[in-house]
N, C-alpha and C positions, 0 to 999 in steps of 0.2 A: 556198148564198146566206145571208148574213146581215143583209141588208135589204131593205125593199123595192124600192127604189129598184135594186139593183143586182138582182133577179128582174124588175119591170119593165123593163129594159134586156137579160136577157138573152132573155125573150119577144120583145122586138122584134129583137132582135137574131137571132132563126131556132130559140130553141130548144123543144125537142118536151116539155121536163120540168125542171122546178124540184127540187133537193134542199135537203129543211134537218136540220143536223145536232140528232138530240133525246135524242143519249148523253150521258149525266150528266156522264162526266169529259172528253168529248171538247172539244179547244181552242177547236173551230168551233162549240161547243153556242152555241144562240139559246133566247132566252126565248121559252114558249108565246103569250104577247101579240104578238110579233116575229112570231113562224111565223103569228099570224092575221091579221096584215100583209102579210104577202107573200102568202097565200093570196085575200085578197083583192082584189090588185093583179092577180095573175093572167089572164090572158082567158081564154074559156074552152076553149081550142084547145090549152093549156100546165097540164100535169100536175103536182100540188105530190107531191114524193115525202117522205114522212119515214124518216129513218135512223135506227136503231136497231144498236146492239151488246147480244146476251144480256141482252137485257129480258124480264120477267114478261109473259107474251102480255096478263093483263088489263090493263096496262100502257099495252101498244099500243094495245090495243079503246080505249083510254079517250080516250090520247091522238088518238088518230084520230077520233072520234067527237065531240072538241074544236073539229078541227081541217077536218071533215069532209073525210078523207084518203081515198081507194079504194084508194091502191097503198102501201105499204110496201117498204123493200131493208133484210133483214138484215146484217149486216155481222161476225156474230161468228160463234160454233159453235153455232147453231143447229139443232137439226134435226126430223124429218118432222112430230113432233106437235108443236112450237112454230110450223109452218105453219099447221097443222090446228085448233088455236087460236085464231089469227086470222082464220079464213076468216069473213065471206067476203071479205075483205083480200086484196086481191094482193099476192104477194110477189118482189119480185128476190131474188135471194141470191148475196152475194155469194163466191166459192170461190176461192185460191190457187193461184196456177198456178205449184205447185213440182214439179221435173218427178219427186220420187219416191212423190209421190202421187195429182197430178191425176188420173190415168187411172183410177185405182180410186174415188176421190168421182165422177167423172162414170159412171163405171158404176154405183153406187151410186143415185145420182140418178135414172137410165136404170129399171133396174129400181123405184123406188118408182112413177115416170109408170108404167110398165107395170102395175103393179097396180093402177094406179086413186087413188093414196095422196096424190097431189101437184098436186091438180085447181087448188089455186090459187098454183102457180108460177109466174108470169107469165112471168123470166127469167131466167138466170144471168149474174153480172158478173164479167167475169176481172178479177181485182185481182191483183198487186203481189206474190211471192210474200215480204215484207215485213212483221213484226206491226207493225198498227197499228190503234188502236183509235177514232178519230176520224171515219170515213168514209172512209178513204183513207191514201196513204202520201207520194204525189206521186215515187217513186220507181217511175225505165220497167220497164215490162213486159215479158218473154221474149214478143215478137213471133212471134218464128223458133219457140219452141215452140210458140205456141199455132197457127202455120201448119202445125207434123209434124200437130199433134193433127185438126186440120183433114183433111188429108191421109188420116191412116190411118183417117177416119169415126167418131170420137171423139165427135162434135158428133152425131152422127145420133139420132132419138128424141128431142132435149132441145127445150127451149124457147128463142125467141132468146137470142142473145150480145150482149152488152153489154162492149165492151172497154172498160179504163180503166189507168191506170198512167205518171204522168211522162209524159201526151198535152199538146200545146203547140200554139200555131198554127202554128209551124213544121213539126211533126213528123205532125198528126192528118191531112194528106192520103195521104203515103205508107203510116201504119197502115189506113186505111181501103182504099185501094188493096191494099194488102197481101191483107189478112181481109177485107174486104167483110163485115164487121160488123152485126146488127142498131140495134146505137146505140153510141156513146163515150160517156163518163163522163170529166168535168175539173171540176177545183176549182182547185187552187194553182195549174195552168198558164195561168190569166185573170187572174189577181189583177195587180192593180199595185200591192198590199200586201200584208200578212196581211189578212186577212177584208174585202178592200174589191178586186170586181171591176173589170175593169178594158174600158171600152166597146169599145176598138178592138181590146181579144186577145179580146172575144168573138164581134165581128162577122167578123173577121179567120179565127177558130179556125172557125166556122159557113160560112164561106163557104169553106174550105179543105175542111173533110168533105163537104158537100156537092158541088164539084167531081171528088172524087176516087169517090163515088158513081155 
């Protein structure tokens, strides 16, 4: 979100979590004044997430701490002690789902939970196997993989899934249908602009996941 006005519409509109992008170079970056805006429009029922790509964890504490944020989503190469960092911060994180590595970063992930190491992973988000440094790519996701992955117990041990990837109103009943999902993740596929959502693709998109739920 990059206003408030359009995070007050998507709270009304059914959604569980506000994102705002706080990566330097990224297109969708919003001013910290902006993000205290929408944090504030907020109810309290609707979660303000800030996005980060490979920021200085003091960074995030700070900006968080501005912004009085609980959850954070990494979105870069992050890893276990840039969690650890920020604790007690929750952290989504977001991982690629290209199929010649997925399986070993989820195993990876698997064993840090098991040791105890990754106490404040809230969730992981299957993004786009796509570089992009923004929050997103807006380019669809290997469905059909992330259902083998599903399939052969990939997901077991982890913390919810959050799918995201080229999700649209049209498309986010059958993905959730599909995966039966912890949550989706959309940006560009609400927008009736660039950076300017859009009311009826969110009520639209929320009332489609919800259905297919």
């Amino acid at each position: 979100m990059m206003t408030p006005a359009d995070a007050a519409n998507a709270a009304d509109a059914g959604a569980d979590a506000v994102g705002m992008i706080l990566h330097a170079v990224a297109k969708r970056l919003i001013p910290l004044d902006t993000a205290r805006q929408i944090v504030a429009v907020l109810p309290p029922y609707v979660m303000p997430v800030g996005v980060f790509v490979d920021a200085v964890p003091a960074l995030v504490l700070h900006v968080a701490r501005q912004l009085n944020l609980s959850t954070v989503q990494f979105h870069g190469n992050e890893t276990i002690d840039d969690l650890a960092a920020v604790a007690p911060l929750k952290v989504i994180k977001a991982i690629k789902v290209e199929s010649t590595t997925i399986r070993q970063e989820l195993d990876e992930w698997r064993d840090l939970i098991r040791a105890g190491r990754a106490d404040n992973l809230a969730a992981l988000l299957l993004e786009s196997p796509v570089k992009g440094a923004s929050g997103g790519t807006g380019v669809a996701n290997d469905f059909d993989l992330i259902q083998r992955l599903e399939s052969e117990g990939c997901f077991l041990g982890l913390p919810p899934l959050v799918v995201s990837g080229g999700l649209t109103p049209e498309n986010v009943g059958s993905v959730v249908a599909q995966l039966q999902p912890y949550a989706v993740d959309v940006s560009s596929g609400i927008e009736a602009s660039f950076g300017s959502k859009s009311v009826e693709k969110m009520r639209t998109f929320v009332s489609n996941a919800s259905r297919a739920e």
